[in-house]
C-alpha positions as a Markdown table, in Angstrom:
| # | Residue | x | y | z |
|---|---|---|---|---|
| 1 | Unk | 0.0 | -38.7 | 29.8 |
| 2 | Unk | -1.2 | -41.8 | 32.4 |
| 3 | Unk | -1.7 | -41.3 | 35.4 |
| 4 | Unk | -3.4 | -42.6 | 38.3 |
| 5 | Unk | -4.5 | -43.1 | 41.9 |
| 6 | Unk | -3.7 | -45.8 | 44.4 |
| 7 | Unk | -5.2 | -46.5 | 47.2 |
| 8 | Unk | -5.1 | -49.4 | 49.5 |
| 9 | Unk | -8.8 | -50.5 | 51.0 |
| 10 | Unk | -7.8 | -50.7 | 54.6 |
| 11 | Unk | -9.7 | -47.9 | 56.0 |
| 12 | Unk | -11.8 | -44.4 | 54.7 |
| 13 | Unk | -10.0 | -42.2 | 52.6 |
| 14 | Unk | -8.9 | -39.0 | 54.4 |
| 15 | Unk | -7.9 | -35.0 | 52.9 |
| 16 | Unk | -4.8 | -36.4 | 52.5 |
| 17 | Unk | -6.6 | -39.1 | 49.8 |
| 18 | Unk | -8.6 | -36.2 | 48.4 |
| 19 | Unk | -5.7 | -34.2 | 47.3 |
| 20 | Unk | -4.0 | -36.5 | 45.8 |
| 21 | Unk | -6.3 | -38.2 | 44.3 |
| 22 | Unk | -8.0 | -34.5 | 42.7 |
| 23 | Unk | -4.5 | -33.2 | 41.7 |
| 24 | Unk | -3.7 | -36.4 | 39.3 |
| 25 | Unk | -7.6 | -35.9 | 38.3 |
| 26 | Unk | -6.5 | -32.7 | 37.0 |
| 27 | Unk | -3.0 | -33.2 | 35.8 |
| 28 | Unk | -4.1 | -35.5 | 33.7 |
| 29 | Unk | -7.4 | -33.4 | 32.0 |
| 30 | Unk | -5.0 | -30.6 | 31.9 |
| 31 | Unk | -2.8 | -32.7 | 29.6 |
| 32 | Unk | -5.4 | -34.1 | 27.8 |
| 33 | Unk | -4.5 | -37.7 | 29.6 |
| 34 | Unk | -6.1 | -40.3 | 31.1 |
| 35 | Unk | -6.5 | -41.0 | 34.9 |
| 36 | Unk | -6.5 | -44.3 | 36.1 |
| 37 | Unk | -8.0 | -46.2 | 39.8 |
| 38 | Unk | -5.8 | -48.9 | 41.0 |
| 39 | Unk | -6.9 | -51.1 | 44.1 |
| 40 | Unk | -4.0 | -52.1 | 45.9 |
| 41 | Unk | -5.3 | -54.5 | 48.0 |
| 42 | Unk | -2.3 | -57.2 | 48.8 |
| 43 | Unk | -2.6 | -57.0 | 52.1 |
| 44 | Unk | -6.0 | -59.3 | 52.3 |
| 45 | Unk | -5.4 | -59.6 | 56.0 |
| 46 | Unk | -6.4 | -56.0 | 56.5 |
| 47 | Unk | -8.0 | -55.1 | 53.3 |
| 48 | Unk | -12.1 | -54.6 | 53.4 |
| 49 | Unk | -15.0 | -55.3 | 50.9 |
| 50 | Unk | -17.0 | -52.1 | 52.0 |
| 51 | Unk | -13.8 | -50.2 | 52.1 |
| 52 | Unk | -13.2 | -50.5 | 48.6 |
| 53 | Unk | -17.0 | -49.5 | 48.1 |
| 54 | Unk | -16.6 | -46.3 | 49.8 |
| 55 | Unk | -13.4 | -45.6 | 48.0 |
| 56 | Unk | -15.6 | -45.6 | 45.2 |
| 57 | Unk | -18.4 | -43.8 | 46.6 |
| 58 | Unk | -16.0 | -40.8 | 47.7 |
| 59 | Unk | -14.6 | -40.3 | 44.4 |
| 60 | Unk | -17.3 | -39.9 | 42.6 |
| 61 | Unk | -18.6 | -37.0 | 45.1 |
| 62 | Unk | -15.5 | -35.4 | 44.7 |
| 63 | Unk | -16.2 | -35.5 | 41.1 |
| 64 | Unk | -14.2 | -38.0 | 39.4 |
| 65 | Unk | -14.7 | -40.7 | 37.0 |
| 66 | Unk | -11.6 | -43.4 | 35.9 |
| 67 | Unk | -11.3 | -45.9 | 33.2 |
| 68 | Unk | -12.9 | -49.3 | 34.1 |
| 69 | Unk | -12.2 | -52.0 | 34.7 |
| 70 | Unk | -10.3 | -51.2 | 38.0 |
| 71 | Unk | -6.8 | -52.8 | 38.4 |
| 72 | Unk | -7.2 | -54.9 | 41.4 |
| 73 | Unk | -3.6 | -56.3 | 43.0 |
| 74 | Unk | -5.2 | -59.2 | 44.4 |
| 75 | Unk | -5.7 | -60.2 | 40.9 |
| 76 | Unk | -2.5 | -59.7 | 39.7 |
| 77 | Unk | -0.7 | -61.9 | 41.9 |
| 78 | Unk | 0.8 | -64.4 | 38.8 |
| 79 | Unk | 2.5 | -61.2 | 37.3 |
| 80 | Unk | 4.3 | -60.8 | 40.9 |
| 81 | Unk | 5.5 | -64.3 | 41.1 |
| 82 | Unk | 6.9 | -64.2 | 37.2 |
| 83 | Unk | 8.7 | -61.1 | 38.1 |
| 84 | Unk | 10.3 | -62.7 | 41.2 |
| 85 | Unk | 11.0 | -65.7 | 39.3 |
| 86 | Unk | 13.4 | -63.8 | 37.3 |
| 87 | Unk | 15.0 | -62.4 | 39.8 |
| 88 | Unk | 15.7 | -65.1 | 41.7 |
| 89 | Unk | 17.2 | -67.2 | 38.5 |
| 90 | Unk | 19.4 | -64.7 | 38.6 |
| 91 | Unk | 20.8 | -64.7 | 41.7 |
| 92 | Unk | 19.5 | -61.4 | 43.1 |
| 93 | Unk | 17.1 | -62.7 | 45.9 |
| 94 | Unk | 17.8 | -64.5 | 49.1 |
| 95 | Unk | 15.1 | -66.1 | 51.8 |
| 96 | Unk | 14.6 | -64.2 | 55.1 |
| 97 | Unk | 12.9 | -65.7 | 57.9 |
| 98 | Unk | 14.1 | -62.6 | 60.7 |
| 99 | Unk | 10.9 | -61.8 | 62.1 |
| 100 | Unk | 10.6 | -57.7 | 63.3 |
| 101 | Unk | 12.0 | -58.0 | 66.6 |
| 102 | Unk | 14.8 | -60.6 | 65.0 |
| 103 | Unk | 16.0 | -57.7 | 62.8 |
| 104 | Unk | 15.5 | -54.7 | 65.6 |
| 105 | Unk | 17.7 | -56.5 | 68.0 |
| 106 | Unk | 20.5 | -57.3 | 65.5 |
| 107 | Unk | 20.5 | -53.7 | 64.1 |
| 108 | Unk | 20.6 | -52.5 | 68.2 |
| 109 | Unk | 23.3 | -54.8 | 69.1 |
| 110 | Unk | 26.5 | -53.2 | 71.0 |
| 111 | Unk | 28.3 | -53.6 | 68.1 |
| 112 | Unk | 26.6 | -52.3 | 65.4 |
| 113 | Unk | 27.0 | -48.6 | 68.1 |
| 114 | Unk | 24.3 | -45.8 | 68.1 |
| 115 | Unk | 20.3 | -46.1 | 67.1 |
| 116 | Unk | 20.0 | -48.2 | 64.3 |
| 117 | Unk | 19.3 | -46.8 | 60.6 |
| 118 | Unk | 15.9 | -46.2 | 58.7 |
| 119 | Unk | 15.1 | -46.5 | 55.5 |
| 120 | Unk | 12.1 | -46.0 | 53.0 |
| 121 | Unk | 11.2 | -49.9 | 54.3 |
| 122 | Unk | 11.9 | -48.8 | 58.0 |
| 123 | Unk | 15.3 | -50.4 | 60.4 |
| 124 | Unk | 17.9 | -51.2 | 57.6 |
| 125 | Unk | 18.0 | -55.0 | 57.4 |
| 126 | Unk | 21.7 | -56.3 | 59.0 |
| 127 | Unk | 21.8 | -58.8 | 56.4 |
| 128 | Unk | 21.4 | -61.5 | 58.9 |
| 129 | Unk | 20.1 | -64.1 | 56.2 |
| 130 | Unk | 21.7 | -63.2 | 53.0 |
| 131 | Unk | 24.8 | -65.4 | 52.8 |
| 132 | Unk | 23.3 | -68.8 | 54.6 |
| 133 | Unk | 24.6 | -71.5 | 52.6 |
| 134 | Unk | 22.5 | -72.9 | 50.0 |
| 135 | Unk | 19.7 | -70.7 | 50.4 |
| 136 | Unk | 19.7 | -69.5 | 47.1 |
| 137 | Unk | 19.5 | -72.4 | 45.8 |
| 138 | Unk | 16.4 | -74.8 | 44.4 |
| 139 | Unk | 13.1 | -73.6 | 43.1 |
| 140 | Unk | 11.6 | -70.4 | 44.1 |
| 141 | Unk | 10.7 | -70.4 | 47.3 |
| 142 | Unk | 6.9 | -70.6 | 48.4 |
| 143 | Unk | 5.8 | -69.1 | 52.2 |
| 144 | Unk | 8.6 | -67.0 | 53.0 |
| 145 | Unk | 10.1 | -63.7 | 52.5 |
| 146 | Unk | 12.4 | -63.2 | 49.9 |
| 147 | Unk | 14.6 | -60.1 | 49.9 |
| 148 | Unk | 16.5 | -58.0 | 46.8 |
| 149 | Unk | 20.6 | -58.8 | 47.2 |
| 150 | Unk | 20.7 | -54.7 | 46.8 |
| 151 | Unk | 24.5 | -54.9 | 46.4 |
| 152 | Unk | 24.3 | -58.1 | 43.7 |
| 153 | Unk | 21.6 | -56.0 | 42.0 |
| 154 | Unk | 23.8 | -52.8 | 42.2 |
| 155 | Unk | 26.7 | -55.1 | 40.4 |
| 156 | Unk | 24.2 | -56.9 | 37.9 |
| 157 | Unk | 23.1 | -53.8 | 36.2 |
| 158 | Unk | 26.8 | -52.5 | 35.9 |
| 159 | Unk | 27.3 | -48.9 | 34.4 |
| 160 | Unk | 23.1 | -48.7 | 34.1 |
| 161 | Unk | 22.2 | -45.1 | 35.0 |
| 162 | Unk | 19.8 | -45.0 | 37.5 |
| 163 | Unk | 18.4 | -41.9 | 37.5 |
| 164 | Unk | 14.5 | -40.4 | 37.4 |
| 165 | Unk | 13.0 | -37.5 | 36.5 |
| 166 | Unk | 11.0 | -35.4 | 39.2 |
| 167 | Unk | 7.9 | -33.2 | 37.7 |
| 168 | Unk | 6.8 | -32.3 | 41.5 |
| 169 | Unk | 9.6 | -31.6 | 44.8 |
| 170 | Unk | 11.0 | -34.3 | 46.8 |
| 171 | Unk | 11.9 | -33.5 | 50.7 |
| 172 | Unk | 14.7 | -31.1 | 49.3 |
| 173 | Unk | 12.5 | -29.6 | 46.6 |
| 174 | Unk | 14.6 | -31.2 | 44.5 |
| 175 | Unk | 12.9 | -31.2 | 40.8 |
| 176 | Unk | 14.3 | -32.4 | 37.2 |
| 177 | Unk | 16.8 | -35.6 | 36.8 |
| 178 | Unk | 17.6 | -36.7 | 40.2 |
| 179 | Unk | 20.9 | -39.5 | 40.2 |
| 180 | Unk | 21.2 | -42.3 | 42.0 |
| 181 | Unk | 23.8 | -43.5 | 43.4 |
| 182 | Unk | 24.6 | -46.9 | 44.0 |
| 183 | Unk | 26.8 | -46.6 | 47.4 |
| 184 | Unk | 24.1 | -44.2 | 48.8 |
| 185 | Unk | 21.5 | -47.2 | 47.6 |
| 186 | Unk | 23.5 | -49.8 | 49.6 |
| 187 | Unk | 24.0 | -47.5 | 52.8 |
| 188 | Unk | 20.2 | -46.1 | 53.0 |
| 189 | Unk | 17.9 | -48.6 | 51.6 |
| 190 | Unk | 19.7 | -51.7 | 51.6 |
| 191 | Unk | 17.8 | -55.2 | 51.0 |
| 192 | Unk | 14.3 | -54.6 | 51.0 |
| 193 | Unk | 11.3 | -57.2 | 51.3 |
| 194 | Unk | 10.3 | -58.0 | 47.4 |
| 195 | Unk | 7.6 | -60.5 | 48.7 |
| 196 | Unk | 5.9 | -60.7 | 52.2 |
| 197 | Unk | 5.6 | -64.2 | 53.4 |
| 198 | Unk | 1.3 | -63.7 | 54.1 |
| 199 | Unk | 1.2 | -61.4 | 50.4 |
| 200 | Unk | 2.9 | -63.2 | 47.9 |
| 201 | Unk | 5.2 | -59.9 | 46.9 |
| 202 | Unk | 5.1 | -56.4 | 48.3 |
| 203 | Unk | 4.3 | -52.6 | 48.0 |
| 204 | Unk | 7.1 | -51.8 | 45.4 |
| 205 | Unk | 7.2 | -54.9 | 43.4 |
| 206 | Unk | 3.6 | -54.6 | 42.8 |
| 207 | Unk | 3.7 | -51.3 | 42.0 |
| 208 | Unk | 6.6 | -51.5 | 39.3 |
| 209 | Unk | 4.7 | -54.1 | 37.7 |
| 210 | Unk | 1.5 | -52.5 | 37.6 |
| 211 | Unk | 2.8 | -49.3 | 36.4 |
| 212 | Unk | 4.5 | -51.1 | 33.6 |
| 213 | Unk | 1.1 | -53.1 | 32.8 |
| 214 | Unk | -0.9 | -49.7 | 32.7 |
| 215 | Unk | 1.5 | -47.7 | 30.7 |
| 216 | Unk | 1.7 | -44.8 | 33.6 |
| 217 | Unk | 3.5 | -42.2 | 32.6 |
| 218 | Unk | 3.7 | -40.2 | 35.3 |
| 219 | Unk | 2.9 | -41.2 | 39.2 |
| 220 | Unk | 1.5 | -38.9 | 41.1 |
| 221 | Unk | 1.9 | -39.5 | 44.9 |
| 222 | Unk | 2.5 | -38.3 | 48.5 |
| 223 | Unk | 6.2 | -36.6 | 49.3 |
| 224 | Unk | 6.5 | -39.3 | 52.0 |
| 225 | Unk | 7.1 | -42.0 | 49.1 |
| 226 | Unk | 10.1 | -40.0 | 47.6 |
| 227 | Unk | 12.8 | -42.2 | 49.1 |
| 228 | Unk | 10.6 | -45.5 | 47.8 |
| 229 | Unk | 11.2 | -44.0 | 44.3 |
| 230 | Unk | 15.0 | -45.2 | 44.4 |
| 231 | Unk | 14.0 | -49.0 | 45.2 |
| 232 | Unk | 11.2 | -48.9 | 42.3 |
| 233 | Unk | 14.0 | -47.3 | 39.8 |
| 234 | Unk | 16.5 | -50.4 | 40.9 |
| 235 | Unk | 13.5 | -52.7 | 40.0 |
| 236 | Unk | 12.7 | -51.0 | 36.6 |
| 237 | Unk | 16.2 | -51.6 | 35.9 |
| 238 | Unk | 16.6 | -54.9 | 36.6 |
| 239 | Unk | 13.4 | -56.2 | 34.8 |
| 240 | Unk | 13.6 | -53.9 | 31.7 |
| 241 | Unk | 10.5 | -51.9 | 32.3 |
| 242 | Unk | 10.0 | -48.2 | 31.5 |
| 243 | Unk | 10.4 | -45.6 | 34.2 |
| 244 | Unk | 7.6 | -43.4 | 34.5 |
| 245 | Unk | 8.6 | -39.4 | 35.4 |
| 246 | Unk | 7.0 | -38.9 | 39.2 |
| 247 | Unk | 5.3 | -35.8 | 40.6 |
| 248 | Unk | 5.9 | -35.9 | 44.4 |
| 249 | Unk | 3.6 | -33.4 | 46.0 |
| 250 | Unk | 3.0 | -31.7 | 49.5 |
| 251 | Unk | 1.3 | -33.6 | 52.3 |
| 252 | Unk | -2.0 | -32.7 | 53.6 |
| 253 | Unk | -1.5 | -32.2 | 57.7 |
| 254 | Unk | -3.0 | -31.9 | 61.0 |
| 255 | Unk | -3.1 | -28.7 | 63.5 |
| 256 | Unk | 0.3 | -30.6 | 65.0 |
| 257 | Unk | 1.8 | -31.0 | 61.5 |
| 258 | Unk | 1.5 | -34.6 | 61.3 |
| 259 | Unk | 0.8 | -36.2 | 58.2 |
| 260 | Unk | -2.6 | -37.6 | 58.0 |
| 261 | Unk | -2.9 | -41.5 | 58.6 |
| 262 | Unk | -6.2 | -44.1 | 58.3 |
| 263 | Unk | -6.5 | -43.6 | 61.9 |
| 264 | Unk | -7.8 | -39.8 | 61.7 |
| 265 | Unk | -11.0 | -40.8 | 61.1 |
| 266 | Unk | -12.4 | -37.2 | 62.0 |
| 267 | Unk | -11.1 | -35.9 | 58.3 |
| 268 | Unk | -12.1 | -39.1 | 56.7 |
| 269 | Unk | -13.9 | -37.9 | 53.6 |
| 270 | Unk | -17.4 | -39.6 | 54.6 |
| 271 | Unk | -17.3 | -37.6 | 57.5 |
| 272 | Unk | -17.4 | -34.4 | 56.3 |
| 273 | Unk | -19.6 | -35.9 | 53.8 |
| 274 | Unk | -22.1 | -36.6 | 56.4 |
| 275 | Unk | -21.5 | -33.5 | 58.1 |
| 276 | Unk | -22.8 | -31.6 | 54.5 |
| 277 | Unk | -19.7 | -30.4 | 53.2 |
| 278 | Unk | -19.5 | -29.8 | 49.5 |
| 279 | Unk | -16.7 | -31.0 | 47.2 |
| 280 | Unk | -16.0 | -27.2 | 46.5 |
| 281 | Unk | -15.7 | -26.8 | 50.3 |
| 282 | Unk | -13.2 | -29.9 | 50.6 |
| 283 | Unk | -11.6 | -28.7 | 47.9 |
| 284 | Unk | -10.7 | -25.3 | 49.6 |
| 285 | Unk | -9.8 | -27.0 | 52.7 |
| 286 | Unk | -7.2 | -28.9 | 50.7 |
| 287 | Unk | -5.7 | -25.9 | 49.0 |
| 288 | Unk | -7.0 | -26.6 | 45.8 |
């Protein structure tokens, strides 16, 4: 059993972190596994030296220790572009040059009638730039962003089951082999960003990939990332990669039952550090 922990250096790591990060510490010494520290640190425009230092420095008061070296995303960024590559050869990727406000006033128009539709990636792209004529064409494109064709994709794997097996609960408390299906794929995710123009790829092709790479066996993450899992199973698919089981587990909140963001500073991990609360302490406030 592999698993691991994820996080992005773009701020302190909160009781949100903590929890996650403790409970695959444990699932994996409980199955006599190995527990892996990713950086994912695409996002160099926000990402921080010293916050990757204290991401370190927090772990290891909680108690943990990971196999080194450390996975860093940054550093990975060839293994990105081979995997998009592929997909575009094949058809299955399109340039998009919509900016935000492009695709929030298209999805608002009159026409399209009522508040426009969410999806793991945020507003449902309208498809503005998928069928431009020749776009698909040429070499793969450098310095712009470059979408999955979901329905191409859908049609390209054919009778492929997509399907993945839940260890933890999603949103419904769903557990064991949770289907797919491809209409419900088209109609609630749609065609999400592969690669950001400023990162080079994005959050779930990097993650696929890396997954892959480390042999993960089982990803242990945030209930909030249960709709995510559909796009990442899509991927697996259509670049002949294993599918790790996932273990979805409960978010940590505040007093007003909002998840916990890199903004609460005030449960930032350092601060109760600095305040002289023990790991034991945290633990219990965490419900571990």
């Amino acid at each position: 059993m592999i698993t691991r922990f994820a996080p992005s250096p773009t701020g302190p790591l909160h009781l949100g972190h903590a929890y996650s990060a403790l409970l695959a510490w444990e699932r994996a010494r409980a199955a006599g596994g190995r527990f892996l520290l990713r950086i994912e640190d695409i996002d160099q425009g926000r990402a921080r030296a010293h916050w990757e230092t204290q991401i370190y420095e927090d772990l290891r008061w909680l108690g943990l220790d990971w196999e080194v070296p450390v996975l860093r995303q940054s550093e990975n960024l060839p293994a990105y572009r081979a995997a998009l590559a592929a997909l575009w050869a094949r058809g299955l990727l399109y340039p998009c040059r919509c900016r935000r406000r492009d695709i929030l006033e298209a999805a608002s128009a009159p026409q399209e009638g009522g508040a426009p539709l969410t999806g793991p990636d945020g507003i449902l792209y309208p498809g503005t730039c998928r069928d431009r004529p020749g776009a698909r064409q040429g070499p793969l494109p450098q310095d712009v962003a470059l979408r999955l064709d979901m329905a191409r994709a859908l049609e390209a794997l054919g009778e492929t089951p997509l399907a993945f097996t839940e260890t933890g609960a999603g949103p419904d408390g769903a557990q064991g082999e949770i289907a797919l299906s491809p209409r419900q794929l088209i109609e609630t995710v749609g065609d999400v960003v592969l690669s950001r123009r400023e990162m080079g790829t994005s959050y779930h092709l990097a993650v696929v990939i890396d997954d892959a790479a480390q042999g993960v066996s089982e990803v242990t993450r945030g209930r909030d990332l249960f709709e995510a899992t559909a796009i990442h199973v899509v991927l697996q698919r259509l670049l002949d990669l294993p599918s790790p089981r996932y273990h979805h587990h409960r978010l940590i909140r505040d007093e007003d039952g909002r998840r916990l963001a890199k903004r609460d500073d005030a449960r930032a991990i350092a601060a109760y550090r600095a305040e002289g609360v023990s790991p034991a302490e945290l633990r219990d406030m965490v419900g571990l």
